[in-house]
C-alpha positions as CSV (number, residue, x, y, z in Angstrom):
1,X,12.7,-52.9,0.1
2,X,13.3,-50.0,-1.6
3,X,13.3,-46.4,-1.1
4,X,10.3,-44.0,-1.2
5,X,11.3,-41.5,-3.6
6,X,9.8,-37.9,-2.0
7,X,8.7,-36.0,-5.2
8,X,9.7,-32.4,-4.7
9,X,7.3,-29.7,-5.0
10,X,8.0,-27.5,-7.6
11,X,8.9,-23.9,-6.5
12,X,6.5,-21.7,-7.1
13,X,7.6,-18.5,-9.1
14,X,4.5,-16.4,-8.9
15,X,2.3,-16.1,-6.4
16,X,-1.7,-16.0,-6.2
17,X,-3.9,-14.1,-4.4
18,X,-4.8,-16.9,-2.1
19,X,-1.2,-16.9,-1.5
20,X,-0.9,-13.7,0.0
21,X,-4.4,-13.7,1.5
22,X,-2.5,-16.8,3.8
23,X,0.3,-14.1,4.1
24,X,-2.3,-11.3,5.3
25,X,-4.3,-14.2,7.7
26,X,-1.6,-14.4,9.6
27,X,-1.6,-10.8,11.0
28,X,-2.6,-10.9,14.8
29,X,-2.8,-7.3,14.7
30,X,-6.2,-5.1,15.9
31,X,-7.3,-2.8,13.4
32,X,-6.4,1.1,15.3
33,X,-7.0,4.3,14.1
34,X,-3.7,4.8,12.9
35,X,-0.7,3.0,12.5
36,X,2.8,3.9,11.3
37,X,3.6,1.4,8.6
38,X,7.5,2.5,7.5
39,X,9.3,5.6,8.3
40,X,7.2,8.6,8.6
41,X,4.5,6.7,6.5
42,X,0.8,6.4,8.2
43,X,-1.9,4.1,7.7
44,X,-5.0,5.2,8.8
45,X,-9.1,5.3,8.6
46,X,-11.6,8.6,7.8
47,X,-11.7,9.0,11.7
48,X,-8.1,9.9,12.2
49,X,-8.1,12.1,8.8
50,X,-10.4,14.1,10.4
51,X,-8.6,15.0,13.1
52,X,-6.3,17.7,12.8
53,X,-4.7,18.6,15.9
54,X,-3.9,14.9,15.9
55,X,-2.6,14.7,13.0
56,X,-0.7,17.7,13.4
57,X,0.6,16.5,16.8
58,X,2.0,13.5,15.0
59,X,4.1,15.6,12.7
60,X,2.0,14.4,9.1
61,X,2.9,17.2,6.7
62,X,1.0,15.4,3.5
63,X,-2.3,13.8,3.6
64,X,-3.2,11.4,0.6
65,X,-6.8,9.9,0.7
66,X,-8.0,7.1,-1.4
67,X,-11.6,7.3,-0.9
68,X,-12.2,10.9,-2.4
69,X,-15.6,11.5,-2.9
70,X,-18.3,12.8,-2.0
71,X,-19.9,10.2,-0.1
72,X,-16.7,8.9,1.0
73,X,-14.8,11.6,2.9
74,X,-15.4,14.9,3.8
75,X,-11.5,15.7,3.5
76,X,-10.2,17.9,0.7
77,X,-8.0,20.8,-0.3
78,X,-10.4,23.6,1.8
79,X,-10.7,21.1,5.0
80,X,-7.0,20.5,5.2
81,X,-5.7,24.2,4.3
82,X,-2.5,24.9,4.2
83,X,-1.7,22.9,7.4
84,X,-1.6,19.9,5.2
85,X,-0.8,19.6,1.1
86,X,-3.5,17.1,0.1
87,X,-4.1,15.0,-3.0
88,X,-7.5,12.9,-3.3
89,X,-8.0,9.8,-5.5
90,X,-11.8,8.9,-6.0
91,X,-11.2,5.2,-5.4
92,X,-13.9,2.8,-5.1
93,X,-13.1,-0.6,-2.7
94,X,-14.8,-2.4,-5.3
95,X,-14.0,-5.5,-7.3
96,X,-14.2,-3.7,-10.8
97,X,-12.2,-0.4,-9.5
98,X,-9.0,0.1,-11.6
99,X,-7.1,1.2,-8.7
100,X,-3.7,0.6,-10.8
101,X,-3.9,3.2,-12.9
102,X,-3.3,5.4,-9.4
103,X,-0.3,3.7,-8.3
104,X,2.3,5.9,-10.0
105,X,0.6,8.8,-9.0
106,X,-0.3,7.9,-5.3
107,X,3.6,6.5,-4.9
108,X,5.0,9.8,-6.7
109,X,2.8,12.1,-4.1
110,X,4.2,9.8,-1.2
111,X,7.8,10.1,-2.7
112,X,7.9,13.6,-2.7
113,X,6.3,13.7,0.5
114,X,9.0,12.0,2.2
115,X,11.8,13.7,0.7
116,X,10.7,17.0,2.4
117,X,12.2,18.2,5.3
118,X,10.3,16.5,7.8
119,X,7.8,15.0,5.6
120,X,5.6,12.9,6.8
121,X,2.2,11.7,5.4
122,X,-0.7,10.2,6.1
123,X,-2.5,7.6,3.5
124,X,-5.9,6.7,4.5
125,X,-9.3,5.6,3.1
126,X,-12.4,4.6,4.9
127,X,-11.1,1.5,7.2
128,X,-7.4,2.1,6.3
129,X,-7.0,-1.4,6.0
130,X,-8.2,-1.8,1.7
131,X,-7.5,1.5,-0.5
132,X,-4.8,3.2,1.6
133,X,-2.8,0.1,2.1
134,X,-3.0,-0.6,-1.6
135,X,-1.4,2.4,-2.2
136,X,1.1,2.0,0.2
137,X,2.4,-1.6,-0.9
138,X,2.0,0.2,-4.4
139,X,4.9,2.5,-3.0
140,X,7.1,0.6,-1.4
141,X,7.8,-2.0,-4.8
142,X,7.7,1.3,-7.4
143,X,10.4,3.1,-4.9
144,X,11.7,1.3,-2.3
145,X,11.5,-1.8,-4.5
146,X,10.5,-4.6,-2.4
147,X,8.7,-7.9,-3.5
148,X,5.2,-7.5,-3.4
149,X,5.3,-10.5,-0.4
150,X,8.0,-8.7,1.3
151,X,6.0,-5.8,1.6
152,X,2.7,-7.3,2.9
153,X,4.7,-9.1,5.2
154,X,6.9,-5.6,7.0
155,X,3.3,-3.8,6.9
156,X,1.3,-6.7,8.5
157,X,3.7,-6.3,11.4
158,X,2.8,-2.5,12.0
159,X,-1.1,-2.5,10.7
160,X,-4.0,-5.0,10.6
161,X,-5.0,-4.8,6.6
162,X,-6.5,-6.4,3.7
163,X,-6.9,-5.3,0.6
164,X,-9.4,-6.4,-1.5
165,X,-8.8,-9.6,-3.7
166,X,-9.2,-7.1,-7.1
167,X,-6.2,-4.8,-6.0
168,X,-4.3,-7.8,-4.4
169,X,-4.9,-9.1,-8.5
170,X,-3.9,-5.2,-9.5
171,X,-0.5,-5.6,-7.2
172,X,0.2,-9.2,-8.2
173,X,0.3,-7.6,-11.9
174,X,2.6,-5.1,-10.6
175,X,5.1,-7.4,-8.8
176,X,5.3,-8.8,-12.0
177,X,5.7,-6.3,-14.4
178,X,8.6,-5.3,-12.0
179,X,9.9,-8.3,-11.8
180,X,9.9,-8.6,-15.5
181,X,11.6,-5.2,-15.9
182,X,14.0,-6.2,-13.6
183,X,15.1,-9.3,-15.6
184,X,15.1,-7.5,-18.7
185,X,17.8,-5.0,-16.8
186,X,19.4,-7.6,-15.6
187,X,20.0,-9.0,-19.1
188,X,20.7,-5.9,-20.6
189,X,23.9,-5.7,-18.5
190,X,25.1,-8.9,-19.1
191,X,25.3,-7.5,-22.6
């Protein structure tokens, strides 16, 4: 008799967005108000942003909202005064909303943020679970350069989110334009 050959699955080099939908199902975690995501970095909806003392009793020094409009959130430069340093992006939690051309911004605002003394900021949209986490995952493969699937996976185990499937798309592009950078770097010092 002979021998069932098991075919191997070929390993997967990219990932989908179904792929990492799976990845975000598996967070058990209730949506809250706010949630601290990494080191001095909050998640968090248009409730929490509104509330100052709160905010101010946490220790966030730098508020960054991704749903900036007018319909969207009443927070801005003359709400937050000079309690807070603010910077709004007018973001849509659409499926045609380039959020990707923000991500350099948003994760050069957090960046600086952090490096303050004390800096601590708060990234939030309407739900804090679409927008604001974008932007957050955005940050932490620009600077802190982690994996796109890494990243989902360490802020699924702090915060309940779920980006849309256009800027899951917009950071699958990302992940790989990093990782493509990276191998090109990689090359070049083998050279």
């Amino acid at each position: 008799m002979a021998a069932l050959k098991t075919k191997k699955e070929p390993r997967k080099e990219y990932l989908s967005v179904k792929d990492l939908e799976k990845i975000l199902d598996s967070c058990t975690l209730r949506l809250t108000q706010i949630n601290e995501v990494w080191p001095n970095i909050f998640i968090g909806n248009v409730a929490i942003a509104q509330n100052r003392s709160t905010l101010q009793k946490l220790g966030v020094t730098h508020v960054l909202n991704a749903a900036h409009s007018k319909r969207g959130s009443i927070g801005d430069h003359r709400f937050y005064g000079n309690s807070f340093v603010y910077y709004g992006i007018p973001a849509e939690d659409s499926t045609h909303f380039d959020l990707d051309v923000y991500f350099k911004p948003a994760a050069d605002f957090i960046h600086k943020a952090l490096k303050q003394p004390d800096g601590k900021i708060l990234v939030h949209c309407i739900m804090g679970m679409s927008r604001s986490s974008t932007l957050v995952l955005a940050y932490l493969m620009l600077y802190c350069h982690i994996p796109l699937h890494r990243a989902l996976q360490k802020v699924i185990q702090k915060r309940a989110i779920y980006p849309n499937r256009n800027f899951l798309a917009l950071l699958l592009d990302l992940d790989l334009q990093l990782k493509r950078k990276q191998k090109t770097w990689k090359t070049c010092l083998i050279l």
